[in-house]
Backbone as CSV, one residue per row, in Angstrom:
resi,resn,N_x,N_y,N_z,CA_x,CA_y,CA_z,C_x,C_y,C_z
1,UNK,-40.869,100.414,77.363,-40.351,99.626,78.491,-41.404,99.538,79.600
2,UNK,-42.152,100.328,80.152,-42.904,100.622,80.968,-44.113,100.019,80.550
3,UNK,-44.373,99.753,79.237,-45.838,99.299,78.803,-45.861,98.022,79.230
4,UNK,-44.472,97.004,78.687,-43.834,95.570,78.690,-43.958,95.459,79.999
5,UNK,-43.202,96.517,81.182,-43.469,95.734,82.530,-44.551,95.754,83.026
6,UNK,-46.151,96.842,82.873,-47.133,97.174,82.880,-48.069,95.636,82.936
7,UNK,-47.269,95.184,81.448,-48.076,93.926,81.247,-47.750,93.207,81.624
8,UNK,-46.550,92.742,81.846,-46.260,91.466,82.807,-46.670,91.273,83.949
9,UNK,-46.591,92.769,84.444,-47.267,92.558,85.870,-48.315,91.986,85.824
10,UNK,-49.185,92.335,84.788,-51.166,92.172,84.688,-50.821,90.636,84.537
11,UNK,-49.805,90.105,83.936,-50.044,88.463,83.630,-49.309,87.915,85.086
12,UNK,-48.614,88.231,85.944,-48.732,87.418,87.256,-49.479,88.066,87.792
13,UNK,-50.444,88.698,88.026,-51.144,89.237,88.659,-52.657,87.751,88.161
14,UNK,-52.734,87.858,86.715,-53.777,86.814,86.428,-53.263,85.513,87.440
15,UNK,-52.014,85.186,86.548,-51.806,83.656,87.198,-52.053,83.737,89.067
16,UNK,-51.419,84.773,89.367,-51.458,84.656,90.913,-53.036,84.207,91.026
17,UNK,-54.156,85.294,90.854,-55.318,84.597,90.975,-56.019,83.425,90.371
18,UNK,-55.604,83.213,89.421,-56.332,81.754,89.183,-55.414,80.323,90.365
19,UNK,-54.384,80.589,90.674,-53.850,80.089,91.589,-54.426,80.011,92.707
20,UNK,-54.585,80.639,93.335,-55.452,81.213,94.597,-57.054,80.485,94.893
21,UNK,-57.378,80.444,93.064,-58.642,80.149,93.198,-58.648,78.040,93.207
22,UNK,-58.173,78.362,92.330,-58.125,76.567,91.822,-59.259,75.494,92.335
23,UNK,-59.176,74.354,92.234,-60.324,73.265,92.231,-60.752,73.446,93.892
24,UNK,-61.875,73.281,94.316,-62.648,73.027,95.501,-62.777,71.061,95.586
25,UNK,-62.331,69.992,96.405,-62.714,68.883,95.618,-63.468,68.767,97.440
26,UNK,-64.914,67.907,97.237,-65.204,67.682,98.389,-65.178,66.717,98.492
27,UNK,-64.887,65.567,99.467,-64.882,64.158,99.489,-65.871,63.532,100.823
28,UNK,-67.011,63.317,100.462,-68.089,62.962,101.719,-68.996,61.680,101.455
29,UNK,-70.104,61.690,101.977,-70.840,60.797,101.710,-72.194,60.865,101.506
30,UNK,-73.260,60.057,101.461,-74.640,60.626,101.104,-75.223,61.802,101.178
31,UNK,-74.412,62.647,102.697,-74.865,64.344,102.779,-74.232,64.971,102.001
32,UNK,-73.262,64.835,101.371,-72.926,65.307,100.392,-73.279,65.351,98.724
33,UNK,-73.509,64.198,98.471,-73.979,63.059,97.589,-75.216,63.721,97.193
34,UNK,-76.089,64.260,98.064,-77.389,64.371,97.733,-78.146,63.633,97.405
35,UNK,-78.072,62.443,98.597,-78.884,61.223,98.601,-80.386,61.588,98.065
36,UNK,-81.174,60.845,97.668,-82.769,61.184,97.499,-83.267,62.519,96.971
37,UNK,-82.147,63.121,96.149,-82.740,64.802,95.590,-81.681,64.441,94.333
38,UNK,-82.353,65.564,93.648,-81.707,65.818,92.331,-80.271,66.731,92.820
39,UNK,-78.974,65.815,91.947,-78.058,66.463,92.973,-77.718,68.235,92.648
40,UNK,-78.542,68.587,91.597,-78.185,70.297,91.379,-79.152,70.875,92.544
41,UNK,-79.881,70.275,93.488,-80.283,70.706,94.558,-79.420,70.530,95.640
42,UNK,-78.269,69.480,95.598,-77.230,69.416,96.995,-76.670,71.050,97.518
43,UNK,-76.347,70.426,98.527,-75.142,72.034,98.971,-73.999,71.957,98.124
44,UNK,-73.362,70.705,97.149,-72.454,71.125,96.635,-72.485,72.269,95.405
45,UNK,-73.593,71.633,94.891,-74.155,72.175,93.865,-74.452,73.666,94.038
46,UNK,-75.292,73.686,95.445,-75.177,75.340,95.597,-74.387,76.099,96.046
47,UNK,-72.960,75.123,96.455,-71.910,76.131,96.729,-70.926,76.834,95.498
48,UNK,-71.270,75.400,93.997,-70.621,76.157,93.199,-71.572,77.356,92.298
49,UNK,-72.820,77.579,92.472,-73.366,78.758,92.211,-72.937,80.127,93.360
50,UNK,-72.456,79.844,94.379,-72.155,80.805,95.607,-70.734,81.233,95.001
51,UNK,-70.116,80.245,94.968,-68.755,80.880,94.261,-68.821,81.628,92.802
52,UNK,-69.976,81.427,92.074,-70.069,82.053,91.285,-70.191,83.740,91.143
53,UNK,-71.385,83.459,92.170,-72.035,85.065,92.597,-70.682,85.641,93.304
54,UNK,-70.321,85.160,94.203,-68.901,85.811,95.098,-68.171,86.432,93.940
55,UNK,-68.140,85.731,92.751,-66.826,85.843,91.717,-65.792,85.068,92.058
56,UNK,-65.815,84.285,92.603,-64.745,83.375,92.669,-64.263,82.592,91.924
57,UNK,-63.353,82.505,90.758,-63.285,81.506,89.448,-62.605,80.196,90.461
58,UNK,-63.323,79.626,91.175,-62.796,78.144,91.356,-64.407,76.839,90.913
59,UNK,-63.307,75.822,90.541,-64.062,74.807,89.838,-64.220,73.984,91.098
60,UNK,-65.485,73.313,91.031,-65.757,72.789,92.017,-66.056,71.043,91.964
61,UNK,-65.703,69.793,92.478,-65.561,68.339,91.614,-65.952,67.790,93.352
62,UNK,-67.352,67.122,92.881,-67.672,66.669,94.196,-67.730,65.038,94.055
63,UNK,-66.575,64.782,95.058,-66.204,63.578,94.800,-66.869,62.697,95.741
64,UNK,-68.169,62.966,96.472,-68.714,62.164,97.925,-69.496,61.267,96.877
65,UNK,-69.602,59.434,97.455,-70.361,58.739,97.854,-71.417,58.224,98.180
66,UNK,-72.789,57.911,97.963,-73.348,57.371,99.311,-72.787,56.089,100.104
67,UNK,-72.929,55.972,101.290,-72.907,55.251,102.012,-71.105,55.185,102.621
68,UNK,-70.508,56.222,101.914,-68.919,55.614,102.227,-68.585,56.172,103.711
69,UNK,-67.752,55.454,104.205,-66.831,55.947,105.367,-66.024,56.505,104.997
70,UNK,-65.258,56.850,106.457,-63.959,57.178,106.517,-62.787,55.977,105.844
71,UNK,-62.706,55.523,106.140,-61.810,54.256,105.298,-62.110,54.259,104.080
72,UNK,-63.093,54.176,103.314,-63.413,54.299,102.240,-62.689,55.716,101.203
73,UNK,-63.091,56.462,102.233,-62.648,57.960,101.821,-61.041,58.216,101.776
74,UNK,-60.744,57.918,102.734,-59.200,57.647,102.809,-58.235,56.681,101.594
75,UNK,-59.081,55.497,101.286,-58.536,54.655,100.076,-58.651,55.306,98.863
76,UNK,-59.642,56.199,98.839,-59.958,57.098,97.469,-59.025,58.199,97.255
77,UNK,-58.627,58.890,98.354,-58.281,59.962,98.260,-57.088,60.370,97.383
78,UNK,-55.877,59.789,97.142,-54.954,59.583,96.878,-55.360,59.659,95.462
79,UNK,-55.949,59.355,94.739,-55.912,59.143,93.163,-56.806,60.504,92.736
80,UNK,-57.777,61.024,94.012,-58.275,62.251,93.880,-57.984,63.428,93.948
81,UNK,-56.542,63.396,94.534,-55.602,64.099,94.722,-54.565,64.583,93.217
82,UNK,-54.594,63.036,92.641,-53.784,63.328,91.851,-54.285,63.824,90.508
83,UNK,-55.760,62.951,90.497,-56.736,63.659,89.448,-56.436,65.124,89.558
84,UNK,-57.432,65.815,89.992,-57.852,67.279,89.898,-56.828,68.246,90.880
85,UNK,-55.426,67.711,91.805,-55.159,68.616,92.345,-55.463,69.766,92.930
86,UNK,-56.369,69.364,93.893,-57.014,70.663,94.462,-56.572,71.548,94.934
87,UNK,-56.652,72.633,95.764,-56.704,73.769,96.405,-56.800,73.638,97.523
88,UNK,-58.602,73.289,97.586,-58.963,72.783,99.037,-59.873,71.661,99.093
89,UNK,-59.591,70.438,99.544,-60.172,69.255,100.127,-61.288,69.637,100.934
90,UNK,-62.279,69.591,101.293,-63.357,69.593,102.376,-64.153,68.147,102.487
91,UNK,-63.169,67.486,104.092,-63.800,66.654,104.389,-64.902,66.585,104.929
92,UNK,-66.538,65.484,104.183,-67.207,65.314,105.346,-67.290,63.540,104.882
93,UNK,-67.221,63.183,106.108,-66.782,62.068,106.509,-67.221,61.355,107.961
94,UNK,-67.655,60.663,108.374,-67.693,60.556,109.640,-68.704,59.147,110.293
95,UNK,-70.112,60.167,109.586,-71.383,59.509,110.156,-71.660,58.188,109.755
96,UNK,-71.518,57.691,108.446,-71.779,56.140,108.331,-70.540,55.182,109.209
97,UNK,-69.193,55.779,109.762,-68.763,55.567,110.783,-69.392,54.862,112.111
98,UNK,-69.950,56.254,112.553,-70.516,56.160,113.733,-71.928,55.525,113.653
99,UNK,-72.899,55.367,112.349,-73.703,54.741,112.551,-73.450,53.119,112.202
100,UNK,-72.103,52.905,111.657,-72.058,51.056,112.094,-71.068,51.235,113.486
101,UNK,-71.117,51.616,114.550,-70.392,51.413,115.571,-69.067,51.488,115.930
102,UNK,-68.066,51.806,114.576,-67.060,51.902,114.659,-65.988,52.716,115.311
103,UNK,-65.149,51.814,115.713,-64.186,52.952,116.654,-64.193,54.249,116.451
104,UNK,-64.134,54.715,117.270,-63.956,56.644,116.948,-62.561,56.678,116.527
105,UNK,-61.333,56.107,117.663,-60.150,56.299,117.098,-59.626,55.804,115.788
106,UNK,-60.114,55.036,115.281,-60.233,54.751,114.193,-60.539,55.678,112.898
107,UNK,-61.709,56.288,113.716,-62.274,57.307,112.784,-61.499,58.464,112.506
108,UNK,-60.514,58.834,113.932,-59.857,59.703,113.961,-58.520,59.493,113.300
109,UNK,-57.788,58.548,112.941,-56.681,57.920,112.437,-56.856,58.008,110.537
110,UNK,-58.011,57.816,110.159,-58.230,58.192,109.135,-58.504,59.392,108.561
111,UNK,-59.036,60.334,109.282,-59.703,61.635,109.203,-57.691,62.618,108.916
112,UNK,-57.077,61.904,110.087,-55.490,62.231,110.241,-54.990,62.262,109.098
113,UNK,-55.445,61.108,108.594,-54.253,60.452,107.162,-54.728,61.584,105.926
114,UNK,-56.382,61.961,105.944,-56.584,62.180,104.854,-56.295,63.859,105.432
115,UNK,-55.881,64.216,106.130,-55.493,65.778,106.157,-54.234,65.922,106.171
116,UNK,-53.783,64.677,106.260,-52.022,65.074,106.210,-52.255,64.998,104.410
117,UNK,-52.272,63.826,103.642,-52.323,63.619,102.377,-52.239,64.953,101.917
118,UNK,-53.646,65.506,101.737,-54.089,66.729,101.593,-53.224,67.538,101.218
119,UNK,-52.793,67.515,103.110,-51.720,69.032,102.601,-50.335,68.461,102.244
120,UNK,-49.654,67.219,102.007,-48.666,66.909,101.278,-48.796,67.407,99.996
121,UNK,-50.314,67.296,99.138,-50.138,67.243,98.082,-50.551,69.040,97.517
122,UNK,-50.615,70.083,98.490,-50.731,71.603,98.393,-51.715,72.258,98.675
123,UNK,-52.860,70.936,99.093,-54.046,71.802,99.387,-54.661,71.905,101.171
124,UNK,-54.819,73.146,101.241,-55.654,73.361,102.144,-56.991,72.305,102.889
125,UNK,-57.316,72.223,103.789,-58.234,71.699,104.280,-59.019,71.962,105.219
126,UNK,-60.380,71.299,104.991,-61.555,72.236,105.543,-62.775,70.520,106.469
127,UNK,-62.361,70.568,107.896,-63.022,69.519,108.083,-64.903,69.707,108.663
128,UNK,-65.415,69.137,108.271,-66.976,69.164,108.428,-67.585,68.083,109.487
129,UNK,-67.735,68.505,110.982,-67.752,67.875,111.513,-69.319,67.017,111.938
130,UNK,-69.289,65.944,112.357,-70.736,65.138,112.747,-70.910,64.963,114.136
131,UNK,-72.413,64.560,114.145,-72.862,64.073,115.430,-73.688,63.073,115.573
132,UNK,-73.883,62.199,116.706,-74.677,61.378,116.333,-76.414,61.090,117.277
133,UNK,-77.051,60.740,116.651,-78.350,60.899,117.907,-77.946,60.389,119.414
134,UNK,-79.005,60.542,119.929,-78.745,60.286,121.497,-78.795,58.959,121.681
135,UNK,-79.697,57.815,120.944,-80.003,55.984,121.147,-78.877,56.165,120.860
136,UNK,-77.675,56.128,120.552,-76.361,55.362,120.164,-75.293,55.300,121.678
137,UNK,-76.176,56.213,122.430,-75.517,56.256,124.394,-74.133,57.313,124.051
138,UNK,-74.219,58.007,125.433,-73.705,59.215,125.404,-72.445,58.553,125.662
139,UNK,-72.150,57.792,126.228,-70.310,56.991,125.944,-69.603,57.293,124.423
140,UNK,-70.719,56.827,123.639,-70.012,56.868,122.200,-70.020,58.177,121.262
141,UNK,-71.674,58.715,121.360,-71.755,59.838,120.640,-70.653,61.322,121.518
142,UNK,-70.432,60.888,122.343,-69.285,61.827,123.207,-68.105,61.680,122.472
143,UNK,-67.884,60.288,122.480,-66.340,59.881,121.680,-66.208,60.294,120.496
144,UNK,-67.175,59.982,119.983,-67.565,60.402,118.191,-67.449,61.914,118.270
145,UNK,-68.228,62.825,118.971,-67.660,64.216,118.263,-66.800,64.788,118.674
146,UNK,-65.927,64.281,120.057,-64.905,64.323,120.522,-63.333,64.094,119.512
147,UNK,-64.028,63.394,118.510,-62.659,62.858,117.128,-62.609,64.329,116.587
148,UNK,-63.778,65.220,116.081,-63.641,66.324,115.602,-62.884,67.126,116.267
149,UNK,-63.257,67.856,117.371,-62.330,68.638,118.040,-61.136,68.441,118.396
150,UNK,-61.174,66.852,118.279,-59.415,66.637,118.683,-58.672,67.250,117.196
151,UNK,-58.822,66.269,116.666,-58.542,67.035,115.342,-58.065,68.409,114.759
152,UNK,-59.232,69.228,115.070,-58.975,70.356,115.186,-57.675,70.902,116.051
153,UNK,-57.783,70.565,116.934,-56.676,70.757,117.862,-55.384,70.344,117.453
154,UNK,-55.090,69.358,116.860,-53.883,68.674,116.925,-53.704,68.459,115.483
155,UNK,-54.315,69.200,114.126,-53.877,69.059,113.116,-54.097,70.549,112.534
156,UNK,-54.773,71.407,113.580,-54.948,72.788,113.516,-55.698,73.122,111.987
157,UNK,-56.690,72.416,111.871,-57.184,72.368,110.911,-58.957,73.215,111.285
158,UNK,-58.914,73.999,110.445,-60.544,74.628,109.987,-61.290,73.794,110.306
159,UNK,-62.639,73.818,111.171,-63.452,72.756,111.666,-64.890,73.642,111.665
160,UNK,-66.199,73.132,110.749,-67.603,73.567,111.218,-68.088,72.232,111.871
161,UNK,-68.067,72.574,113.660,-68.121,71.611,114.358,-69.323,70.525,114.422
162,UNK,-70.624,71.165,113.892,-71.598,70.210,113.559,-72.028,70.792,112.106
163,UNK,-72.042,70.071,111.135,-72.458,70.438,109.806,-73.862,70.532,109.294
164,UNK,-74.906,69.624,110.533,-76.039,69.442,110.054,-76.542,70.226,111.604
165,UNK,-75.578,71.310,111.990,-76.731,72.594,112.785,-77.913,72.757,112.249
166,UNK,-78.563,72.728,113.017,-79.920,73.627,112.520,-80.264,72.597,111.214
167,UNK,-80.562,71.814,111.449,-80.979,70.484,110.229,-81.161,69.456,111.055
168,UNK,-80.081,68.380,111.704,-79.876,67.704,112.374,-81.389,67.510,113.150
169,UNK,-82.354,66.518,112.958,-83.086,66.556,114.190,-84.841,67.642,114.158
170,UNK,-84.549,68.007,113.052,-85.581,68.564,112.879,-86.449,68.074,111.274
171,UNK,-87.454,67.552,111.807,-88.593,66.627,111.193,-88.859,67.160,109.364
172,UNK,-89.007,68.831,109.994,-89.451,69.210,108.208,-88.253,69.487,107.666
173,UNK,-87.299,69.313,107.805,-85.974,68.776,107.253,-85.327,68.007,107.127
174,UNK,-85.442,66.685,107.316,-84.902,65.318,107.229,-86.242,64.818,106.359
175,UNK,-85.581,63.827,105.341,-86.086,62.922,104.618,-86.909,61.937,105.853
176,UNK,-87.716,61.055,105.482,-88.308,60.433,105.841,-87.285,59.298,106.875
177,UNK,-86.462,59.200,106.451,-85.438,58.030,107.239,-84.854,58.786,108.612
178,UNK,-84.809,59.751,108.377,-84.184,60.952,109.359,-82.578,60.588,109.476
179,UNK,-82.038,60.494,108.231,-80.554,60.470,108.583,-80.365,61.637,107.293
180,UNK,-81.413,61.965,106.177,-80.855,62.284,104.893,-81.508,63.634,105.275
181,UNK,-80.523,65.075,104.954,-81.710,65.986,104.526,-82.536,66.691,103.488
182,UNK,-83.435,66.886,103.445,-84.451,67.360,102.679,-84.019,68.465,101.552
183,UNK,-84.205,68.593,100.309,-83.777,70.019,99.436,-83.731,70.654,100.149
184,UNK,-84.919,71.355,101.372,-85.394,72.440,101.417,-84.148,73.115,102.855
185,UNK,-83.259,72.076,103.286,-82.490,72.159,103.877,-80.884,71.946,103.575
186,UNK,-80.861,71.916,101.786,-79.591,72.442,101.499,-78.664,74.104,101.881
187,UNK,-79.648,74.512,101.742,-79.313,76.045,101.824,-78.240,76.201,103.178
188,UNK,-79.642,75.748,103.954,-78.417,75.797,105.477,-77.562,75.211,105.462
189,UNK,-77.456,74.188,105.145,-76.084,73.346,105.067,-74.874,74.193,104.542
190,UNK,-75.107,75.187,103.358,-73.728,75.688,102.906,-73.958,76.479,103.645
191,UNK,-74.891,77.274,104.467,-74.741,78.445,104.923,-73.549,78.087,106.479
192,UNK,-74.002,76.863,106.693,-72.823,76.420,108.065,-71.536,76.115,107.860
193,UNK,-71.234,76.162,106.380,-69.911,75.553,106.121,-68.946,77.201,105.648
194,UNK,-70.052,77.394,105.077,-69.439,78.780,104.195,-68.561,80.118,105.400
195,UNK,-68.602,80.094,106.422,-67.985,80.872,107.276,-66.400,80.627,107.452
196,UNK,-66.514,79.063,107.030,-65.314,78.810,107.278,-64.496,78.334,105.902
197,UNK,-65.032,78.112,104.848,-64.830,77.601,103.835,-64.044,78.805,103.251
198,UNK,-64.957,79.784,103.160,-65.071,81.397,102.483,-63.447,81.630,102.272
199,UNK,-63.150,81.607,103.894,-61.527,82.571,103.795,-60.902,81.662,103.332
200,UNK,-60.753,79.972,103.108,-59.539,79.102,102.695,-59.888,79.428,101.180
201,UNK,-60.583,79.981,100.868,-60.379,79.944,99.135,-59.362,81.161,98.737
């Protein structure tokens, strides 16, 4: 009798953790994407070797884009949801936004939809926030990262408030265009996300 409940326990004890762990799906755009690099050099790529080393059995399905928005991301989401059922969503989303001029509230209305979705459909969410250079005038790039923190605030959602810290703006890390970054600046990239990523798994 004792052996039988012994083992049952050990088998919700499995399921509980593979539960726990389940799909990572990220939904972004070229910084994600790993525009101009081989993408087993992206941060996605090296976050699912990080989860490896951690021991973390979650599968990781990186669903970013180049070039997509928020709208874009938002029309996708729904069938990405239903595909792989994630765990945890991690939006990054934002910047091809703000670099065609587009409303912030706008930006923020979508960013809304796709974190409510999200957690309708059981998963957690993890938002990755942007910024934009200074030529775009401090009216807008104010408004623009101003969508993040609202956000945060009012959907009480996990926020790494600039994603391209310590990247953003610095020469031997940006590709030649200076919007994309460089391999040699994947690393940091998960290293800014991973503080906050870590505990939603």
């Amino acid at each position: 009798m004792r052996v039988g409940l012994l083992s049952a326990g050990l088998v919700l004890i499995g399921l509980a953790q593979s539960a726990v762990a389940g799909t990572v799906l990220v939904v972004g755009d070229s910084i994600s994407a790993g525009f101009g690099m081989d993408s087993q050099a992206g941060w996605v790529a090296l976050l699912e070797q990080r989860l490896e080393t951690e021991g973390i059995d979650a599968k990781v399905v990186n669903a970013s884009i180049n070039g997509d928005t928020s709208a874009g991301g938002q029309a996708r989401l729904p069938a990405l949801l239903s595909e792989y059922k994630p765990a945890l969503v991690v939006l990054e989303l934002g910047g091809n936004d703000g670099l065609r001029g587009q409303a912030p509230k706008q930006l923020q209305q979508n960013l809304a939809s796709m974190i409510d979705a999200s957690r309708a459909a059981g998963a957690k969410v993890l938002l990755l926030g942007m910024r934009l250079p200074p030529n775009y005038g401090k009216r807008y790039t104010d408004a623009f990262a101003q969508v993040y923190s609202d956000l945060q605030r009012d959907k009480q959602v996990p926020l790494v408030p600039f994603f391209l810290e310590g990247v953003g703006g610095v020469p031997e890390l940006m590709q030649a265009d200076g919007i994309h970054p460089r391999p040699s600046a994947q690393p940091r990239l998960l290293e800014n996300a991973w503080p906050q990523l870590k505990p939603l798994l």
